[in-house]
N, C-alpha and C positions, 0 to 999 in steps of 0.2 A: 504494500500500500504506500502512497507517495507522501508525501508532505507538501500539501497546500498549502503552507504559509510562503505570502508575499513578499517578494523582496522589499528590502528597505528604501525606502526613499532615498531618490537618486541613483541607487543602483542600476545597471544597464543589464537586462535580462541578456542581452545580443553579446554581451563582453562574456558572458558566464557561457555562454554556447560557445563563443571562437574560442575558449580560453581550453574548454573541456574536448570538445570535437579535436584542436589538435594533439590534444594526448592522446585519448584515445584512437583517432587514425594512423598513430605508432603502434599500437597493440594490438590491430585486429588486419586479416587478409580476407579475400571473398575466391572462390574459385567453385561454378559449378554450382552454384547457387547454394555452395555451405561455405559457412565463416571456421575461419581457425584463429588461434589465439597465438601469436608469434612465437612463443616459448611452450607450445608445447604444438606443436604442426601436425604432429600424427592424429590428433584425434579433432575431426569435423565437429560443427556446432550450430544449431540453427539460430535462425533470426532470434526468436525469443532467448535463448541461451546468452546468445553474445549481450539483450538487453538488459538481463538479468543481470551480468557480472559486470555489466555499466554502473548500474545501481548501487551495485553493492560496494563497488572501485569507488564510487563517487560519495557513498557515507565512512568509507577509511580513510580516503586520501587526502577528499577536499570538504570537509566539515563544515567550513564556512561556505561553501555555497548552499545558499535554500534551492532545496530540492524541491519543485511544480510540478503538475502536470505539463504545464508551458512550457519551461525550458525540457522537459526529457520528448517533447511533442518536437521542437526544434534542432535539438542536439541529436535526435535518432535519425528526420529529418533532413540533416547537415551532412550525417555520416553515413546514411543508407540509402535512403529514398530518393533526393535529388539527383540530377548528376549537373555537374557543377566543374569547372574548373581550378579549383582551389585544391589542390592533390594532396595538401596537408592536414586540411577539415576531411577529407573523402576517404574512408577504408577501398583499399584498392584491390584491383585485378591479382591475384598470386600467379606468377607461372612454373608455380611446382618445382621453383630453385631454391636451397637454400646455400648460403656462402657463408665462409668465416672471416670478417673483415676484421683482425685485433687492431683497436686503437680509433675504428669507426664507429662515433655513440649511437650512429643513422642505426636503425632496427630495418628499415626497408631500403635497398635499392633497387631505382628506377632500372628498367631496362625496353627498351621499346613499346612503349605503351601500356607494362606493366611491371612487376615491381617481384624481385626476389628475396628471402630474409636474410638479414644478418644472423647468422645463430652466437654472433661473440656480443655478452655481452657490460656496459662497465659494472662493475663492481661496484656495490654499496657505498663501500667503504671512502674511495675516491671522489663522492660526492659530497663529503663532510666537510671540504674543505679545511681540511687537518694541513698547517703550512710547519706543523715541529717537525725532528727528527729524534727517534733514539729506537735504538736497535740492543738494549745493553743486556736485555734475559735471554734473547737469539743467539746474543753472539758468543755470554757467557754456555749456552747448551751448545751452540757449533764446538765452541772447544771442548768440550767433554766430548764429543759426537765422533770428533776428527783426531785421527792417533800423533799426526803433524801438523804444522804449522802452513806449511806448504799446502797441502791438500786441502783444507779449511779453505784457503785464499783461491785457490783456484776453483772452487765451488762458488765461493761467493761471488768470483768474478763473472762468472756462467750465469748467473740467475742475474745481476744487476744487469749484466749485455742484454739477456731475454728480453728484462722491463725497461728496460731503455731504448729499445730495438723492437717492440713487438708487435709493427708490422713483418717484421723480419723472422727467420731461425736458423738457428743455431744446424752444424752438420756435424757435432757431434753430443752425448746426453751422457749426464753421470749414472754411474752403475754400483749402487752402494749393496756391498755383499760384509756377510759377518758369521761364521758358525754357527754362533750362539744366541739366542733370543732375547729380547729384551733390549737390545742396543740403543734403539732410540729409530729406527729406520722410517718407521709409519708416522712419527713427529715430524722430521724431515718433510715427508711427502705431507703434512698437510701443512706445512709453512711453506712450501709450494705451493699449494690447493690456492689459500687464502691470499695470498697476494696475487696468482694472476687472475684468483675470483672463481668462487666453486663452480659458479655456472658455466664456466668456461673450463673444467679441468672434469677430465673422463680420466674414473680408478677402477683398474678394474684384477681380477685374479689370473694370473700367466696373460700368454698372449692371446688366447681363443678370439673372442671376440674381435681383435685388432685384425688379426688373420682370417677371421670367418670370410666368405662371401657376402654377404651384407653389412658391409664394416664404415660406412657412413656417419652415423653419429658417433663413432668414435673416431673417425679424421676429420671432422669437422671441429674440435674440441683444441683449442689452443696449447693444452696442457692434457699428457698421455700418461698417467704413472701405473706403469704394469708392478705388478708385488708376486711377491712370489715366482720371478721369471728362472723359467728351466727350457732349455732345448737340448735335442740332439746335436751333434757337428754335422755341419753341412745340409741340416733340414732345411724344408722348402719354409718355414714359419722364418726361422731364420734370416734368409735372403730377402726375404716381404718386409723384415724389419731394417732393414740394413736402406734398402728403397728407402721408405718412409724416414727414417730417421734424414737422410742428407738429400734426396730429390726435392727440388721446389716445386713440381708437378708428382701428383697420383692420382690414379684409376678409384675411383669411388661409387659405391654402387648398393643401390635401395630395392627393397623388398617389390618385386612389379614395376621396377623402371632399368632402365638400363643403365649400364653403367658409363659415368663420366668424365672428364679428367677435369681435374679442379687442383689449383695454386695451394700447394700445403706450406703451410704457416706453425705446423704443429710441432712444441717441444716435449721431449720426451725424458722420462728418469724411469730408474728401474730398481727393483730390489730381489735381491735373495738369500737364500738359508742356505745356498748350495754353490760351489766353488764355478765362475763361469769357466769353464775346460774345456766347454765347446767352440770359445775364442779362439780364430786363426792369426799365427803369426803374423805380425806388423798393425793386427786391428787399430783405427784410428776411426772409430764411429763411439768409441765407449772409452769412459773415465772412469777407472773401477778403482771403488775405495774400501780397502778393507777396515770395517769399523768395528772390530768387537776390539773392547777396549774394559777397562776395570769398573768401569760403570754397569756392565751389562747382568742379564737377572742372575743372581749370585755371585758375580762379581766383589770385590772389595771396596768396591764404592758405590756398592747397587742404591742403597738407602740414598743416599746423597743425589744419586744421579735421577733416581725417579721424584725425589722432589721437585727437582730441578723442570720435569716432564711438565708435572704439575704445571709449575709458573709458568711454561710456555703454553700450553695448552690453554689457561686460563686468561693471558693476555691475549691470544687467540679470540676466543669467545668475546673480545672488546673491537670491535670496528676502530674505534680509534687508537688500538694498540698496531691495529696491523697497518693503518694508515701511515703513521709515524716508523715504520716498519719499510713499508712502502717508498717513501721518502729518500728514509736514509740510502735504499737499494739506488735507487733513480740519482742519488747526488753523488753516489761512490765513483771514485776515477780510477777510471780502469788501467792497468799497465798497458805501455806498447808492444808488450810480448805477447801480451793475450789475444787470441787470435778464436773467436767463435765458428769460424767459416774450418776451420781446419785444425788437429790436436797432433802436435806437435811430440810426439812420441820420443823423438830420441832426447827433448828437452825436458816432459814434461812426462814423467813415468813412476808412479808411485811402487809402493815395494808390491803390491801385490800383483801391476802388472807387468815388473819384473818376472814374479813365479811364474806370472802365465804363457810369458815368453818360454820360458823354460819346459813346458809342460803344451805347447802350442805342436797344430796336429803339422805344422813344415817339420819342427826340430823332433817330434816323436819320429816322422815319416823317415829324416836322413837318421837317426839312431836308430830305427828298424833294421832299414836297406844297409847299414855300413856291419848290424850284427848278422845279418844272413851273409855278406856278401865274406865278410870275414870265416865266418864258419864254414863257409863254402854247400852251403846248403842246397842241394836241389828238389828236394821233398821236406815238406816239415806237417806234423799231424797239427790238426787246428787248435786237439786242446794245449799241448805243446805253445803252441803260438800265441792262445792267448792267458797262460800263464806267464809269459816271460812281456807282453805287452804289461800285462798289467801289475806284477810284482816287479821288474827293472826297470820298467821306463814311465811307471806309476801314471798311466792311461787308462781311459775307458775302456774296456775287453769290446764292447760295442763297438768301436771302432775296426774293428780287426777285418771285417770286410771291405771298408772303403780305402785299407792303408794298402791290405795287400792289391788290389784294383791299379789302385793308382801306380804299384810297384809294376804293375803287369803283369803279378802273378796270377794262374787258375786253379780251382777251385774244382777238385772230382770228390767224390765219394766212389769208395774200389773197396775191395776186400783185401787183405794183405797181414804176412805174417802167420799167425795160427788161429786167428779170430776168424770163426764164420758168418761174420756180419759185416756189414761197411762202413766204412768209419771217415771223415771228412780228411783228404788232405791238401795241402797247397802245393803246387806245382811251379817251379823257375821258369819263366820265357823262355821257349828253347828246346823245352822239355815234355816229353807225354807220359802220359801213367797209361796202359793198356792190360785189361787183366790182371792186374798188380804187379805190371813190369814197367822199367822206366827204357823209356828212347832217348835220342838225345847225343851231344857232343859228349864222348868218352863213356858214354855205356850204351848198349843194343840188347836189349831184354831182358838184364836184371832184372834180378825179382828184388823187390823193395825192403823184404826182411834183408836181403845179403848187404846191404848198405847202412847197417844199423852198427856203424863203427865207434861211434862217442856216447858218452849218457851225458846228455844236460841236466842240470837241476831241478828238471822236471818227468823225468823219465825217459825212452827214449829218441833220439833223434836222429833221422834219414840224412846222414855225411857223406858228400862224395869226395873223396882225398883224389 
């Protein structure tokens, strides 16, 4: 029911209509004769619906206007029914586009005579007009967070670049990994959330979603924090993230529409409980921090460091904590080393992606090849193989099909020895396994027991001297 009370003398019914109709013609699209609500697009809404949350928009927001019959007679009138040139007073045409424009307050842009959404949009917080600075409970929990000093700063520098840049992104995203639980990882991610604005940050568990086939609202999301990320080496989920982290264009694509190519703008961070191993040599898409530190749950300084959670969390919960937050990100001067476009690896290498160097499937691959090639190997049984992958060269045993691949080694299953069953083995380039004989330069149908000259430390092994 309305409220018939009259405006006050002097008031101009007509300013209270131009003043409402243009906000509202920010918040509503028309397509097909149903209305959608700009922030939330997937679900249509008829005429009545959309007047209803007019009403209800107009006793929260703007209190002080007296709500008539007359003026919601004019202002629906304004917004619906006429058609009028004033594109700002007029809920417009959708053409079934939605865009991520970070840093564009516009909710609609024009495009040929109708108009696509923005899905980025500003943050609350940012409209307080908050002009202080202080960062002093962040910075105090970054240092407990960050095992160095070094790492800390180049984190910070990453996030200030993002908000001071974010029509822009970054080509490469931090990768904060730590054994142990408790470290503080999902705090991190939501002092991300909160400065580039929840509604603009998609969190979501591993990467499904980001990799599914209908992966739209989450690249349209200015801010990507996957938790808990696990992959294989060399999976296809993999390669999709590797795109999307440093491409300025990707393929994106909605439930019954086809898929598009659309400008990505989206920054990405990532967390795990589990070593990334499936990192190839020389990676430079990923800053991997390893953070379990004396803080974490049992730790020797667990008590301290979750209070410390506390106070971030709870400054969180204050718009104007994250505003002044905010701030200080945006006034930080950034080194001339730091470079967002590119991660400077041989400069800029923390100790944990040192290990992974070390543990990276190039340097597993030549320690493979250089221990067969030594041993002079030209049969080797698989389980054999993937005991020594994974007790000497301290690898995934998963891998043991893609290394030997790339070695050029094959792959039979024969019978051989005194077993009458078949049992998997590897085979050198060069070489055949037939009947459980080998061919080949320097033997012509040995049988594959008579080559069973050495025992490795795992039982034993097909030697040709």
């Amino acid at each position: 029911m309305t409220n018939n009370t009259k405006s006050a003398p002097g008031t101009d019914q007509s300013t209270h209509i131009a003043k409402l109709a243009e906000v509202f013609a920010q918040q509503f699209l028309r397509k097909d004769n149903k209305f959608f609500d700009v922030d939330h697009l997937g679900t249509p809404l008829s005429r009545n619906d959309v007047e209803m949350m007019i009403l209800n928009r107009i006793a929260e927001e703007f209190p002080e206007v007296p709500v008539s019959n007359e003026l919601l007679t004019g202002l629906f009138e304004t917004l619906i029914t006429k058609r009028h040139t004033d594109r700002a007073r007029s809920i417009q045409v959708w053409n079934g586009d939605a865009v991520c424009l970070p840093g564009d307050s516009n909710r609609l842009i024009m495009q040929r005579g109708a108009v696509a959404a923005n899905v980025w949009a500003e943050p609350g917080y940012r409209q307080l007009k908050v002009n202080s600075e202080d960062h002093d409970v962040f910075a105090e929990f970054l240092a407990a967070f960050f095992t160095t000093e070094a790492e800390r700063e180049l984190f910070m520098n990453w996030l200030a670049w993002c908000l001071q840049n974010e029509a822009s992104k970054p080509a490469w995203a931090p990768f904060f990994y730590s054994r142990s639980k408790g470290t503080g990882k999902s705090t991190v991610c939501r002092i991300m959330s909160e400065v580039f604005g929840v509604e603009n940050t998609a969190v979501q568990n591993n990467l499904d979603k980001l990799t599914q086939q209908f992966n739209a609202t989450v690249l349209r999301s200015k801010l990507v924090i996957s938790e808990e990320t696990h992959l294989q080496q060399g999976s296809s989920k993999g390669n999709a993230i590797k795109t999307y982290i440093t491409d300025p264009y990707v393929l994106v694509e909605q439930k019954g529409k086809e898929a598009v190519r659309a400008r990505n703008y989206t920054c990405f961070a990532f967390t795990s409980n589990f070593l990334p191993d499936w990192m190839e040599e020389g990676e430079r898409r990923y800053a991997v921090f390893d953070v379990d530190h004396e803080g974490r749950s049992g730790g020797a300084q667990a008590e301290e460091f979750s209070a410390l959670v506390g106070q971030v969390h709870a400054a969180l919960d204050q718009p104007e904590a994250v505003a002044r937050l905010y701030n200080a990100l945006m006034h930080r001067k950034l080194p001339e080393s730091f470079n967002a476009k590119s991660l400077n690896i041989a400069d800029i290498s923390t100790p944990i992606m040192q290990r992974l160097k070390q543990t990276s499937r190039q340097t597993i691959l030549d320690q493979l090849e250089e221990y067969l090639n030594e041993s002079k190997f030209v049969v080797v049984p698989q389980s054999d193989l993937v005991q020594h992958i994974g007790q000497e060269l301290h690898a995934n045993a998963n891998q043991t099909r893609h290394l030997m691949n790339d070695l050029g080694w094959q792959k039979v299953n024969v019978k051989w020895g005194s077993k009458d069953y078949a049992r998997s083995l590897w085979v050198r380039p060069g070489y055949t396994v037939v009947s459980g004989k080998i061919y080949g330069a320097g033997v012509d149908g040995d049988r594959i027991a008579d080559h069973l000259l050495a025992k490795n430390p795992y039982g034993e092994v097909e030697i040709i001297e």
